[in-house]
N, C-alpha and C positions, 0 to 999 in steps of 0.2 A: 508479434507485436514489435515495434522498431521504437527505439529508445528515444524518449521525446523528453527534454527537461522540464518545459514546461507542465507535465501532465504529474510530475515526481514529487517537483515540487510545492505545485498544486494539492496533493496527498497532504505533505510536510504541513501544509499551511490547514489544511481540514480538521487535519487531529488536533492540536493544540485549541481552533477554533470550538468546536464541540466540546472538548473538556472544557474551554471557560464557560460555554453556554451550561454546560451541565451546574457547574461551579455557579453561575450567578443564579441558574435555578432553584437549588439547594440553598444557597442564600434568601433572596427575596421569596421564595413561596414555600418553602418546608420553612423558614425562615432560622436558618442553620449560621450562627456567628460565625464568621471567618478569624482565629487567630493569627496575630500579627507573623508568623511566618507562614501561613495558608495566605497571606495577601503578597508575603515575597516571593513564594511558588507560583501565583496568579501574575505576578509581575515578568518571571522568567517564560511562562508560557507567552503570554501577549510579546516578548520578545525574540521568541522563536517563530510566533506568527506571521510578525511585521515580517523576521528575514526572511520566511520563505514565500510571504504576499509580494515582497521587492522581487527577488527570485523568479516568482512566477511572470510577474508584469515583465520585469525585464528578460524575462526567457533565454538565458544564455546558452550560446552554441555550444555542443558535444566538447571536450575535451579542451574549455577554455581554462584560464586563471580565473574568470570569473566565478566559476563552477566549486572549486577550491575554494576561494572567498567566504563566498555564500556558506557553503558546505562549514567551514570552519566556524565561521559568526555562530551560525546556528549550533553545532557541536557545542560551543563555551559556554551558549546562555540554557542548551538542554542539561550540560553537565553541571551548572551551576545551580538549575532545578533541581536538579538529584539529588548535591550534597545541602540543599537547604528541605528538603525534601528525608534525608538519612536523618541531618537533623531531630527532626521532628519525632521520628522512630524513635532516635534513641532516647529524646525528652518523654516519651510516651512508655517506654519498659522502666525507667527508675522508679525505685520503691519509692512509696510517698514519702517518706522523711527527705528521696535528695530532690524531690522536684522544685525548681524556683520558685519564685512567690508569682502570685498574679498582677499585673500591669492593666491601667485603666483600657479601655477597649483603643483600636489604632487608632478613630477618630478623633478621640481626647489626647491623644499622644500629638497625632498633629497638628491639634490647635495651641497644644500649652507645652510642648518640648521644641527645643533647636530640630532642624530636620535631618540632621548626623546623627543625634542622639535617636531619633524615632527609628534612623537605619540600623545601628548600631542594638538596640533593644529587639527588633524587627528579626535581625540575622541570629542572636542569639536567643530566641524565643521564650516564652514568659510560661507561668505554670498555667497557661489556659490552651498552651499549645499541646501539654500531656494530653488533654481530655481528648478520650474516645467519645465522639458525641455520634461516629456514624462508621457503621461496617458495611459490607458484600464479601461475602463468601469468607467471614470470618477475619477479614484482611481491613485495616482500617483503609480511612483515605488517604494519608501520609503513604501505607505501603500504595496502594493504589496510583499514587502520584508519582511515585520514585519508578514504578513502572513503567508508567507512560513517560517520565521523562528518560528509560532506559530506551526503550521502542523509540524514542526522537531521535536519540544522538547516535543510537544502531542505524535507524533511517539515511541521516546524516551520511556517516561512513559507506552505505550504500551506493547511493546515490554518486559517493564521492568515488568509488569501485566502480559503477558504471561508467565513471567516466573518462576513467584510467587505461578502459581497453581500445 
């Protein structure tokens, strides 16, 4: 098989797509509340999507700076998944006594807070981010998510390998 960016990045751009469709399915039909940092994880994915949907359409030649670019953008916003993503984890193992208090749902945040404050509340997540409301394989979604956003930004540096040689 001979190294096609377009088909790589195309990969890049599937997985993130799939996990939000999983994401909004688990929302609107098991009808599972997103906490306000499952919506900044949902935001970092849609960002790594867009870069590698750009990526694909723009198809950049083997061993460009473009490549690099792309590569890069996308690393930041999968790494930035991650640690809002670790986040989460850690709000989820505190004993109840240090967990935060609970914050109105993000909706209500957005209609009746500044939208720095809704971010700033958002990053550092609310006691609704502790709840384990869903597992696979014993592993909540937060670990599940910090995964997939590990496989993105390893993708990434791939990608970025192949095009070094």
């Amino acid at each position: 098989m001979t190294l096609n960016n377009r088909k790589l990045f195309f990969i890049l751009a599937l997985i993130p797509f799939l996990l939000l469709a999983f994401g909004y399915y688990e929302e609107y039909v098991t009808e599972l509340e997103p906490c306000p940092l499952c919506y900044m994880q949902r935001f970092a994915y849609i960002l790594v999507f867009l870069t590698a949907l750009i990526a694909t359409i723009h198809n950049p030649k083997l061993k460009t700076k473009s490549v690099v670019i792309y590569t890069m953008i996308g690393s930041i916003f999968a790494l930035m998944g991650l640690l809002l993503a670790a986040r989460q984890i850690w709000l989820q193992s505190l004993p109840p006594g240090e967990i935060p208090a609970c914050m109105p749902s993000f909706s209500v945040m957005m209609e009746y807070m500044p939208w720095m404050e809704v971010l700033k509340t958002s990053i550092m997540g609310t006691g609704d981010c502790a709840k384990i409301d869903w597992t696979f394989l014993g592993l909540s979604m937060a670990v599940w998510s910090a995964v997939w956003f590990f496989i993105l930004l390893i993708y990434n540096f791939i990608i970025l390998f192949l095009n070094k040689k």
